[in-house]
C-alpha positions in Angstrom: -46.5 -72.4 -49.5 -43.8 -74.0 -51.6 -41.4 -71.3 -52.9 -38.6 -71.6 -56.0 -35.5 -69.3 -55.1 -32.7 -69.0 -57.8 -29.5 -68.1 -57.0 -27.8 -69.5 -53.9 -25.5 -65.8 -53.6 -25.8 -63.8 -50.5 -29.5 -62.7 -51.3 -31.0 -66.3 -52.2 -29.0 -68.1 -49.3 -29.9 -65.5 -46.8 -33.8 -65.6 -48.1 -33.7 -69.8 -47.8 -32.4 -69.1 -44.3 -35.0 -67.1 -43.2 -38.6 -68.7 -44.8 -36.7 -72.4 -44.1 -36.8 -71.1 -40.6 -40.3 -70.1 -40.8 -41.8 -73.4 -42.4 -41.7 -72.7 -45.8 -41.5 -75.5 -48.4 -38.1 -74.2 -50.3 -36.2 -75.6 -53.1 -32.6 -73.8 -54.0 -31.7 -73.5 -57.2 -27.7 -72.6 -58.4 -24.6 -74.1 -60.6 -22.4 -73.8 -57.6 -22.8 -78.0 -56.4 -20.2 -76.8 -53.1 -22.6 -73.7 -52.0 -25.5 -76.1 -52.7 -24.5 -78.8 -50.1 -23.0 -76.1 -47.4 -27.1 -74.7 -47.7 -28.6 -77.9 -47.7 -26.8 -79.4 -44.6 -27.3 -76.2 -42.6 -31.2 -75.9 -43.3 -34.2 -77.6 -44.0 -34.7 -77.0 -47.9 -34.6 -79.0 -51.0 -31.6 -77.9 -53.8 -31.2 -78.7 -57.2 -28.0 -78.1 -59.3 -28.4 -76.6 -63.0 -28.9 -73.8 -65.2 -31.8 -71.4 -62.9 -33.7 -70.9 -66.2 -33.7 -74.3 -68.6 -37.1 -75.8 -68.2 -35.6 -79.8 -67.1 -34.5 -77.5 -64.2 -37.5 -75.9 -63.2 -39.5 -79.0 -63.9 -37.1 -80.9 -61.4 -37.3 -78.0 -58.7 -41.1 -78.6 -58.9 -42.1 -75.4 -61.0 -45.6 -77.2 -62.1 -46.7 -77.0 -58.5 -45.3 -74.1 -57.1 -46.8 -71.1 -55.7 -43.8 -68.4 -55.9 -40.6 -68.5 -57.9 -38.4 -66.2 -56.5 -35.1 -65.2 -59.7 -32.1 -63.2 -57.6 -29.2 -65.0 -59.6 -26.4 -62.5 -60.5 -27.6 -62.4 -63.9 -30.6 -59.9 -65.0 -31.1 -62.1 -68.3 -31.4 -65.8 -66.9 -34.2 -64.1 -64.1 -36.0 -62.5 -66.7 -36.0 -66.0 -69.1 -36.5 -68.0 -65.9 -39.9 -65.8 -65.1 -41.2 -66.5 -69.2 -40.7 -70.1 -68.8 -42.4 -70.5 -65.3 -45.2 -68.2 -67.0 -45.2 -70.0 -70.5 -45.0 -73.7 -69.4 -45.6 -73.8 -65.2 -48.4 -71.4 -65.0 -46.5 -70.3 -61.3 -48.9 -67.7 -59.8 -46.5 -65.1 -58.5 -42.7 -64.6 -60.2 -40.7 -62.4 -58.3 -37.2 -61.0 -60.0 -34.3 -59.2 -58.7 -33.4 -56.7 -61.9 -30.0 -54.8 -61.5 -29.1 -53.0 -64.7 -31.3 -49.6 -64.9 -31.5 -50.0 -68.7 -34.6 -52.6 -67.9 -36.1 -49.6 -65.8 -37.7 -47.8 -68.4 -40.6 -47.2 -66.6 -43.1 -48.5 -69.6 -45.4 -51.7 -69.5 -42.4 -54.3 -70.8 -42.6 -56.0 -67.3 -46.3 -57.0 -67.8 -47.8 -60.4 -68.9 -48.2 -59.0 -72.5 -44.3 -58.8 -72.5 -41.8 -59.8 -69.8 -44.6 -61.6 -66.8 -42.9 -60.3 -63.6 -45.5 -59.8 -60.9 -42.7 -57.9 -58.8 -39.5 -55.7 -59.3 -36.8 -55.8 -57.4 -34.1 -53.3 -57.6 -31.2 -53.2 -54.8 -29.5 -50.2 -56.1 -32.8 -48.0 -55.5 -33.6 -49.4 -52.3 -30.0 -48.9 -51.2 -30.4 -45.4 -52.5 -33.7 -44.8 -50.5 -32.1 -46.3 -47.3 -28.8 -43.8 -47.7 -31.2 -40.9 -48.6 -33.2 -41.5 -45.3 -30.0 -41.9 -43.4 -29.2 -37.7 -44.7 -32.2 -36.7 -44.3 -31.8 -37.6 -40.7 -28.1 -36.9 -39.2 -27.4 -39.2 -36.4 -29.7 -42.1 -37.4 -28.1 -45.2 -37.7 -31.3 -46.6 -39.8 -34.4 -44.8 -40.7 -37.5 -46.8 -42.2 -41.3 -46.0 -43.5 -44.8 -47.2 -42.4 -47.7 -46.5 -43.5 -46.8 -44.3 -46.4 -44.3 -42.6 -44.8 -46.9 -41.5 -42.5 -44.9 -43.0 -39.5 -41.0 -43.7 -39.0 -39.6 -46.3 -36.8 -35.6 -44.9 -36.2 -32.5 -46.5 -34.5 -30.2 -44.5 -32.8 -27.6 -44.2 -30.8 -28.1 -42.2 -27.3 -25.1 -39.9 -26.3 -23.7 -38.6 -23.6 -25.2 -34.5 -23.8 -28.9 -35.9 -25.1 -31.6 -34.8 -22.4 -33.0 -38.3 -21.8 -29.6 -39.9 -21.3 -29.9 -41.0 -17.2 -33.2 -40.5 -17.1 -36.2 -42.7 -17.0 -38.1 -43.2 -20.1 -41.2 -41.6 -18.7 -39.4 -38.8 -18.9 -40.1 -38.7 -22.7 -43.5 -37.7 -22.2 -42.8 -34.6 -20.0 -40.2 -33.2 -22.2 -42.6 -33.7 -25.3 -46.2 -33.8 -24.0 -47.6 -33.2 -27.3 -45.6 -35.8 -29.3 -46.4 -39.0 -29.4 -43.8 -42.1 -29.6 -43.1 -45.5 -28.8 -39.6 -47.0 -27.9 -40.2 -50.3 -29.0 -36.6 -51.8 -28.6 -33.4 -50.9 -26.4 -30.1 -52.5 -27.2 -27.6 -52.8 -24.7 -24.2 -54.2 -25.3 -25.9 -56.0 -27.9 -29.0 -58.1 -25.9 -32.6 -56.2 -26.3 -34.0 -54.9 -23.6 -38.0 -54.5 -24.0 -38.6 -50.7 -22.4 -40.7 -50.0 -19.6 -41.7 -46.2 -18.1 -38.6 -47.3 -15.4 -36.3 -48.3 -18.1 -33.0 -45.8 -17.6 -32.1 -44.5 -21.0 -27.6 -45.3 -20.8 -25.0 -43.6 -23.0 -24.2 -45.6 -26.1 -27.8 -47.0 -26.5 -29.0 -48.1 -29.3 -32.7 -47.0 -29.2 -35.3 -48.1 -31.8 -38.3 -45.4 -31.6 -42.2 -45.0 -33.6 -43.2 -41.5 -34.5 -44.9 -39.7 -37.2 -42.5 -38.8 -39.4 -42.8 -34.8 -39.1 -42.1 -35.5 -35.1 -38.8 -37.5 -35.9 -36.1 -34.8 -35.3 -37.4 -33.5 -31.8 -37.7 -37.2 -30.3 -33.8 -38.1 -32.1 -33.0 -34.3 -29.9 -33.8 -36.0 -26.5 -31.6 -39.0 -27.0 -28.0 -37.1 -28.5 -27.5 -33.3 -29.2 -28.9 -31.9 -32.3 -26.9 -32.1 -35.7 -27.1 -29.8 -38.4 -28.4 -31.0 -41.6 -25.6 -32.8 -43.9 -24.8 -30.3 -47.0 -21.4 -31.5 -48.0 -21.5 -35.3 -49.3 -18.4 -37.2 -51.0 -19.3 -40.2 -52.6 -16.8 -43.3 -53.5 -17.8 -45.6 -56.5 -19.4 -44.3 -59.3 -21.3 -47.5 -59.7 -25.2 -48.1 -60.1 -25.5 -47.0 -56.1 -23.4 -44.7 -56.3 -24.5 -42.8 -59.2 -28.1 -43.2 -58.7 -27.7 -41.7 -55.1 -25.5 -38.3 -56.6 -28.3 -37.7 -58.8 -30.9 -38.0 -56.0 -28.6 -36.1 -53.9 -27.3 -33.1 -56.3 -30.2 -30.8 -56.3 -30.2 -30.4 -52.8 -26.9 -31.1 -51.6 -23.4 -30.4 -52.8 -21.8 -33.5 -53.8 -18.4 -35.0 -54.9 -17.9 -38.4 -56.5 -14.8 -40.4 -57.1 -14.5 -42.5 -59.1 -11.0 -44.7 -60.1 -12.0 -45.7 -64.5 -11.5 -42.5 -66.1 -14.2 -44.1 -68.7 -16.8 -44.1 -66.3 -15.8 -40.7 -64.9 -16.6 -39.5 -68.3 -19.8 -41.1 -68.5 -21.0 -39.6 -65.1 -20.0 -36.3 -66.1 -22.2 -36.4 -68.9 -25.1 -37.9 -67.2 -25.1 -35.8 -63.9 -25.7 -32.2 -63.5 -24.3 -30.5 -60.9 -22.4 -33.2 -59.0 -18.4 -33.0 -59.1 -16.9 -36.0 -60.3 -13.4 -36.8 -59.6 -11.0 -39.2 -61.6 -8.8 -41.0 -58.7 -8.9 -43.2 -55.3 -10.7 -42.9 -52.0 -7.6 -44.7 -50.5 -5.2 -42.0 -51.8 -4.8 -39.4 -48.7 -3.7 -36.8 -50.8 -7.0 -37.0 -53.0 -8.9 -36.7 -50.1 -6.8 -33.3 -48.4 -6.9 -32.0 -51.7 -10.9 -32.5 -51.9 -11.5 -31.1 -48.4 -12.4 -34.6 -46.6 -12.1 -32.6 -43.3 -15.2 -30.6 -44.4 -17.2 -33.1 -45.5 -20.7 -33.9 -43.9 -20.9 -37.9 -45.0 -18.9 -39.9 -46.7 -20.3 -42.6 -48.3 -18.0 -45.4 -49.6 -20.1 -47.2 -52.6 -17.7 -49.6 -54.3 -18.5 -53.2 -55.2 -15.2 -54.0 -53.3 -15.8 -54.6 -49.3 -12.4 -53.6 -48.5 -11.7 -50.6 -50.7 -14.9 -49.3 -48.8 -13.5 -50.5 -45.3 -10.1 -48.8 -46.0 -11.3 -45.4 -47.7 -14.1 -45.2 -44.4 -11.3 -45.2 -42.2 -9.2 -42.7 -43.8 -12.2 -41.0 -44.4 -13.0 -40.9 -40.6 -9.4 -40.1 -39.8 -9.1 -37.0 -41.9 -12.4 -35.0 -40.2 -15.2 -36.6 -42.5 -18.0 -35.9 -39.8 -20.2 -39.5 -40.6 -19.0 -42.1 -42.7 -21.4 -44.8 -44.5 -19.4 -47.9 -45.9 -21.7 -50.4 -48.6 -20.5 -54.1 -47.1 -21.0 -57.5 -48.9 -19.9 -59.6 -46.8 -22.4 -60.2 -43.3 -19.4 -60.7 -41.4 -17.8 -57.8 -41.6 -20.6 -55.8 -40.8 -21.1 -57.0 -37.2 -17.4 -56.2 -37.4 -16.7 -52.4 -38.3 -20.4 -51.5 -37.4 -20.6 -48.9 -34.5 -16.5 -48.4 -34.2 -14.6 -45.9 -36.8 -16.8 -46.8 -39.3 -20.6 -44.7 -38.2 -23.2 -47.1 -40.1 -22.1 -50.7 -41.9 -25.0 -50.9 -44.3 -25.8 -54.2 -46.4 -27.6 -54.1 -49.8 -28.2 -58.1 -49.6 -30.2 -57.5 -45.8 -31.6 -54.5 -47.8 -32.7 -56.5 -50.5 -33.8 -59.3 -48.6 -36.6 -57.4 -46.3 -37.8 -56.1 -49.4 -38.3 -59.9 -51.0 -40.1 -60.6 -47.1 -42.8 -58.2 -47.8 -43.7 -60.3 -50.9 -43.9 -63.5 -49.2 -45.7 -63.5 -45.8 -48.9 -65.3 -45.4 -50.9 -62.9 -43.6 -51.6 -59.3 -45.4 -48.2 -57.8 -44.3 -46.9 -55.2 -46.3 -44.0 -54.1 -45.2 -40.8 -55.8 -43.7 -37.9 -54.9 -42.5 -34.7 -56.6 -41.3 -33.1 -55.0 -38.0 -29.8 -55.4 -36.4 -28.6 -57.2 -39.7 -31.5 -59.9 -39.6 -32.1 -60.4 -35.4 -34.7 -58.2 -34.7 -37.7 -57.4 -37.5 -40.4 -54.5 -37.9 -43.6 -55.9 -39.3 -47.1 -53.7 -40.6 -49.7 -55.9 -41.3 -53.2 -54.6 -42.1 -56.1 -56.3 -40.0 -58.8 -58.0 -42.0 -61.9 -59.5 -41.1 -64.7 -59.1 -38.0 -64.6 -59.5 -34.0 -65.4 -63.5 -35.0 -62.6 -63.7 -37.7 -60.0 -62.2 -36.4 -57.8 -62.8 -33.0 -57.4 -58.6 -33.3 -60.3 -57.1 -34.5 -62.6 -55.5 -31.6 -59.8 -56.1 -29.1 -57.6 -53.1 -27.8 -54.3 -53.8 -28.4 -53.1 -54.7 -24.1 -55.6 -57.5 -25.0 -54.0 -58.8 -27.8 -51.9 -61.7 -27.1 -48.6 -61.3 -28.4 -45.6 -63.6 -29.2 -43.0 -63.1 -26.3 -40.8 -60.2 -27.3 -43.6 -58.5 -29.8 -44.9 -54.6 -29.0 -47.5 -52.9 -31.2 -45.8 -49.4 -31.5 -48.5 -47.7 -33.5 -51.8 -48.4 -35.3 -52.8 -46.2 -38.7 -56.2 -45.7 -39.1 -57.0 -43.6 -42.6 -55.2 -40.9 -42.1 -55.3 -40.6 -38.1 -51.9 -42.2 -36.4 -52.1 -43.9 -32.8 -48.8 -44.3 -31.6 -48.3 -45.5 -27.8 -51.8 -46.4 -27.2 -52.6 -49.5 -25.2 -56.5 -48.2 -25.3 -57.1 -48.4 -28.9 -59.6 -51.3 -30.2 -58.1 -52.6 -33.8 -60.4 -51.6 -36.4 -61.2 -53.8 -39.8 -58.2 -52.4 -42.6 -56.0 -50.8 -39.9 -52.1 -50.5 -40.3 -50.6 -52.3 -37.6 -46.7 -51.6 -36.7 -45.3 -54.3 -34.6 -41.3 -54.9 -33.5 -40.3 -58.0 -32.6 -37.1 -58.6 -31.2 -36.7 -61.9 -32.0 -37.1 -61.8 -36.0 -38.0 -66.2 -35.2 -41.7 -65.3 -34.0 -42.7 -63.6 -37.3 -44.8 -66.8 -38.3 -46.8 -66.2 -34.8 -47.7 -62.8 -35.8 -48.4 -64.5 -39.4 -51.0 -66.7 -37.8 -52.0 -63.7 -35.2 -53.3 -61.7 -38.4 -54.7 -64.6 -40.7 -58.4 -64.5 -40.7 -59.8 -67.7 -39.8 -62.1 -70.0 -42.6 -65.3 -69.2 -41.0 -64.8 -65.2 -42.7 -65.3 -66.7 -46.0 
């Protein structure tokens, strides 16, 4: 498949990284000659330097044969023009744009071929909201993702000292809960997986990825670290796009305080949201926080567009009593960084953003994607197509499917019936498959595990 990405940034060079890896024919496109080179000498790709969205560009990046242009430059405008030409004068078969500013969101037909042709939408700020949402919906999780329409959860966390299982084997699990089913798919310890077996010992400080349906989530998150109460009190730092679009999800439910630093946009926020408190200063001023009850607070979330200003007001945050503190980080190397220590969860909206681009691209029917442990590990559902002759999964239960090194099946979704932890179950044509992989580099064996072979057609 050869694939168009504009924008070399964080999101376009991460995105080159990972399909380059994974065989794709890729061509870079970006202004920045310097960023160009660094990507080109580090990875197998083609780049070309000029203006994303002029036609002599996209003609020279080899838009009249391409299957998939792919617009996440920092500019909403030059994706949206660079979509029209490849529609207009390319033909390209699937355009997929990143689309920031929530004015475009109207939610009316203007991204349709009639009027602006975008096959698919992609908005960080909402799926940074929805990760942060999950995240309060479930205290202790250090990431919380959907299958299956939400029908299953797969859910890292950290195991404490206090938690029942801690010490014990895991086929302990099963005891304590005999009528809940769940997979451990993945055990990290002191950083290196560990793939779990019924005689894998469960250590403090753990971080334990999990399969369940999603009503079973908070008992199996009970055995691994004592139960927390439900967040009520949330402060929020940034009244940016994330920030605001998370205190209106949050406001109904939840009592919320945002700061923000321009007294403009303070204004703005207190006009457009309802019940949230919005406060007029800085998350780095200690004073502010005392003043605001920081030592009461249930999460604080720092949202700014500034890496540091978030580092600095998480650990003051921390310091002062905040019970969890979330901190928005640009920069990949800083969340490996202050991941885990003072700061509770180091979240990134260009990994975010990125699994969400994955979904769109995979060759097999995959759905969903998402990045783990900031792009090592990966948790795939594909949906199985085709017969026993077609297919290497079909008709086989799923110990006889042969798996890439480091791959489990953690649960299969059948209609509305959910197999989690089932070794006995024969794959069905149009089931949900959930696999983890540990090693995010054998997605393209999975690819080719659920590809139906020629002689279906």
């Amino acid at each position: 498949m050869k694939i168009i990405i504009l924008g070399a940034g964080q999101v376009g060079g991460t995105l080159a990284e990972h399909l380059a890896r994974e065989a794709f024919d890729i061509t870079l496109v970006d202004q920045d000659a310097e960023r160009l080179r660094e990507l080109r000498d580090r990875l197998d790709i083609q780049t070309v330097e000029g203006h994303a969205s002029h036609p002599d560009v996209l003609r020279q990046a080899g838009a009249d044969d391409a299957d998939m242009l792919i617009a996440v430059t920092s500019s909403d405008e030059v994706n949206m023009v660079a979509c029209q030409v490849c529609y207009s004068l390319f033909k390209t078969p699937t355009k997929i744009a990143r689309i920031r500013s929530s004015a475009y969101h109207t939610g009316t037909t203007f991204f349709s071929r009639e009027h602006m042709p975008i096959d698919v939408l992609i908005s960080p700020e909402e799926v940074v909201t929805e990760h942060i949402k999950r995240l309060i919906d479930h205290p202790g999780a250090l990431q919380v993702l959907d299958f299956a329409d939400n029908r299953v959860q797969l859910v890292a966390v950290q195991a404490l000292y206090g938690g029942p299982l801690v010490d014990q084997e895991l086929r302990v699990l099963k005891e304590h809960m005999p009528r809940v089913d769940v997979q451990v798919a993945a055990i990290y310890r002191d950083g290196s997986a560990i793939l779990p077996k019924d005689d894998t010992v469960i250590q403090a400080d753990d971080e334990v990825f999990f399969l369940a349906a999603s009503n079973h989530i908070s008992s199996v998150m009970a055995e691994l670290r004592r139960s927390e109460p439900p967040y009520k009190r949330i402060m929020i730092a940034g009244g940016g796009n994330v920030g605001a679009r998370l205190a209106s999800v949050l406001e109904q439910d939840h009592s919320v305080k945002l700061i923000e630093h321009s007294s403009e946009r303070c204004r703005e926020l207190s006009e457009t949201l309802n019940r949230t408190v919005v406060l007029h200063g800085d998350a780095t001023d200690r004073d502010l926080m005392l003043e605001e009850n920081i030592e009461n607070t249930d999460m604080f979330c720092a949202l700014t567009n500034d890496d540091e200003a978030n580092i600095m007001a998480s650990l003051l945050a921390k310091k002062l009593g905040a019970r969890r503190v979330l901190t928005l980080i640009s920069k990949p190397a800083y969340v490996d960084l202050v991941h885990g220590a003072d700061i509770d969860i180091a979240l990134s909206p260009q990994q975010a953003t990125t699994s969400s681009l994955l979904s769109h691209v995979r060759r097999a029917d995959v759905v969903r994607v998402h990045s783990l442990r900031h792009g090592a590990a990966e948790a795939i559902e594909a949906i199985a197509h085709g017969n026993a002759r077609s297919s290497r999964v079909i008709g086989r239960t799923i110990d006889e499917i042969d798996l890439p090194p480091g791959t489990t099946i953690g649960a299969l979704v059948r209609g509305e019936e959910v197999f989690i932890g089932r070794d006995d179950i024969a794959v069905e044509a149009d089931d949900h498959v959930i696999l983890f992989l540990v090693d995010g580099r054998r997605v393209p064996e999975v690819e080719r595990l659920f590809q139906v072979d020629l002689t279906f057609f």
